[in-house]
C-alpha positions in Angstrom: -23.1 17.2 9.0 -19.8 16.0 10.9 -20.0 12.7 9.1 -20.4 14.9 5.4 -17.4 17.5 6.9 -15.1 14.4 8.2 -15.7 12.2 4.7 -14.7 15.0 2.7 -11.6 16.3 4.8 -10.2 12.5 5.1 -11.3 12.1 0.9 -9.4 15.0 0.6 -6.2 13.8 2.7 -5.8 10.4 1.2 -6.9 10.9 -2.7 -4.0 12.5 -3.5 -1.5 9.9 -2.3 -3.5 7.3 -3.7 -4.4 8.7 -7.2 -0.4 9.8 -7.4 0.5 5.8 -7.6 -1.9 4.3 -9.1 -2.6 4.0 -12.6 -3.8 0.6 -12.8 -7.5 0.1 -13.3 -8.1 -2.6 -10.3 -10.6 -1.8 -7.6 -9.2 0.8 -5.2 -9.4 -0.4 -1.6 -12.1 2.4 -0.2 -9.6 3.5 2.1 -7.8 5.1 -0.9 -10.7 8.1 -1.3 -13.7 7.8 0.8 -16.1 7.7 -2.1 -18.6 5.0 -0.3 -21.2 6.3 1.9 -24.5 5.0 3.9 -27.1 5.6 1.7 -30.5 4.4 3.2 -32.0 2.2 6.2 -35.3 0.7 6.1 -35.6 0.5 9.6 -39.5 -0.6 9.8 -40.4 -2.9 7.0 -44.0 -3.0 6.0 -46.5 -4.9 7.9 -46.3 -6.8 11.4 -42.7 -7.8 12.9 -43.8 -11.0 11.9 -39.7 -12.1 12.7 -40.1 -14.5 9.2 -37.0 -14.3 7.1 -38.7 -13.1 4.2 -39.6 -9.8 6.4 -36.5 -9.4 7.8 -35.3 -9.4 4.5 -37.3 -6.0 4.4 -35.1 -4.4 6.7 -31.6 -3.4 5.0 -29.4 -0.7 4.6 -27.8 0.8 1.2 -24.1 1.4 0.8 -23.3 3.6 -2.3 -20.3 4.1 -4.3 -20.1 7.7 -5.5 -16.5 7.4 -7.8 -16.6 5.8 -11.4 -14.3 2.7 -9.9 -14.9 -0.1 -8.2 -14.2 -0.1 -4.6 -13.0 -2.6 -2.4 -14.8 -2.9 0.9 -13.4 -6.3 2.2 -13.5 -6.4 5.8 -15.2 -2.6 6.1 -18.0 -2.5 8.4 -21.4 -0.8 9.8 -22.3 -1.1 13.2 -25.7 0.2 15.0 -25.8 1.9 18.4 -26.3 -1.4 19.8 -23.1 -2.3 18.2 -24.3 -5.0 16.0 -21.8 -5.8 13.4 -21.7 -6.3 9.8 -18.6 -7.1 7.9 -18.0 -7.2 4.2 -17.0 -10.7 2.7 -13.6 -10.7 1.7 -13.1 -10.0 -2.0 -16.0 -8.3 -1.9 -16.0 -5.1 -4.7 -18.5 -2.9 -5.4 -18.8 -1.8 -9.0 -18.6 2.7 -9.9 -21.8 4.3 -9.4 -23.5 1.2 -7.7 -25.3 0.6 -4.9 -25.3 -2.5 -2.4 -28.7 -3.3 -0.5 -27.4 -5.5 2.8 -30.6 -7.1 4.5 -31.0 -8.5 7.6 -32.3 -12.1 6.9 -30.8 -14.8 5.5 -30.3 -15.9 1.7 -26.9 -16.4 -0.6 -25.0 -13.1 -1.4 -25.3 -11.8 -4.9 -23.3 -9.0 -6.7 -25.5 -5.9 -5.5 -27.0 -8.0 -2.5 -25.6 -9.0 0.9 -27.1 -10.6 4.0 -26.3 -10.0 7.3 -27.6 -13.6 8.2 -29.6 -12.5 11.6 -32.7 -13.7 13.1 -33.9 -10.6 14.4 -33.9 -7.0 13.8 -31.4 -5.0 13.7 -32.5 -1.8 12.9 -34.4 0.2 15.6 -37.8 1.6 14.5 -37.7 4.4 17.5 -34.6 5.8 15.5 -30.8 4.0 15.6 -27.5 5.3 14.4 -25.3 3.6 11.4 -21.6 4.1 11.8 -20.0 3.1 8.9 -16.3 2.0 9.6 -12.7 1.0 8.1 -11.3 -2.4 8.8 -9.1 -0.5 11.4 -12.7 0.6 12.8 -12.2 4.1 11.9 -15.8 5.9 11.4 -16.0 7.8 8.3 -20.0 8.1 7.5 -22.4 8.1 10.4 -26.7 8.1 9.3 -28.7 8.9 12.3 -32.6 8.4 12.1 -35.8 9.2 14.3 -39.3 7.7 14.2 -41.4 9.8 12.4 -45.3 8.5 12.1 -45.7 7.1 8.6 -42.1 6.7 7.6 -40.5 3.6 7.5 -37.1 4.3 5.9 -34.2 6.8 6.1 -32.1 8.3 3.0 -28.7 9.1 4.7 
């Protein structure tokens, strides 16, 4: 709820002095109107913890652009409570109304998949927290999880 209450005040705060100078149609930097959010962990993928790349490539988290635009999330980051760290490539742009799925493993980026190029699990299945950050490391969307029996995955 603080996550949904601080996105929306800090949307609110910036959007107007971004939309009042631009009026070209390149990719706003997300700082410009927090329109991104954490969409979804799958914290437990199926099956045994096997540790093979191919399963930890079923542990990711979605990032979601809500706006029309493209946004810009070079350099923007999500961290777990263990303060693992992902970054976005630079130059990395995330088309309106699309979502990104960023797995674990390893593999070569695509447009609407990333990977965070681990070895191990990130993701804890006894519940975590996603903090979802600025360059300047300024937390604007937090997704916060507990184990339930049976569930495997998380929609933020």
């Amino acid at each position: 709820m603080f996550a949904r209450r601080f996105r929306t005040l800090f949307s609110a705060a910036t959007a107007a002095v971004v939309l009042a100078g631009s009026a070209a149609l390149a990719p706003l930097p997300a700082e410009a109107a927090i329109t991104v959010v954490l969409s979804g962990i799958q914290y437990d993928p199926p099956g045994a913890d096997t540790r093979t790349n191919a399963q930890l490539n079923n542990e990711f988290f979605t990032v979601r652009n809500l706006s029309t635009r493209p946004i810009n999330l070079s350099g923007f980051r999500v961290l777990d409570a263990a303060n693992h760290l992902f970054v976005f490539p630079r130059g990395y742009v995330l088309p309106g109304r699309s979502t990104v799925i960023v797995r674990t493993g390893k593999n070569r980026n695509r447009a609407l998949t990333l990977y965070w190029n681990q070895s191990w699990y990130i993701w804890n299945n006894t519940g975590d927290t996603a903090r979802f950050q600025t360059p300047a490391g300024k937390t604007f969307d937090t997704c916060t999880y507990k184990a339930v029996t049976g569930r495997y995955r998380v929609a933020c």
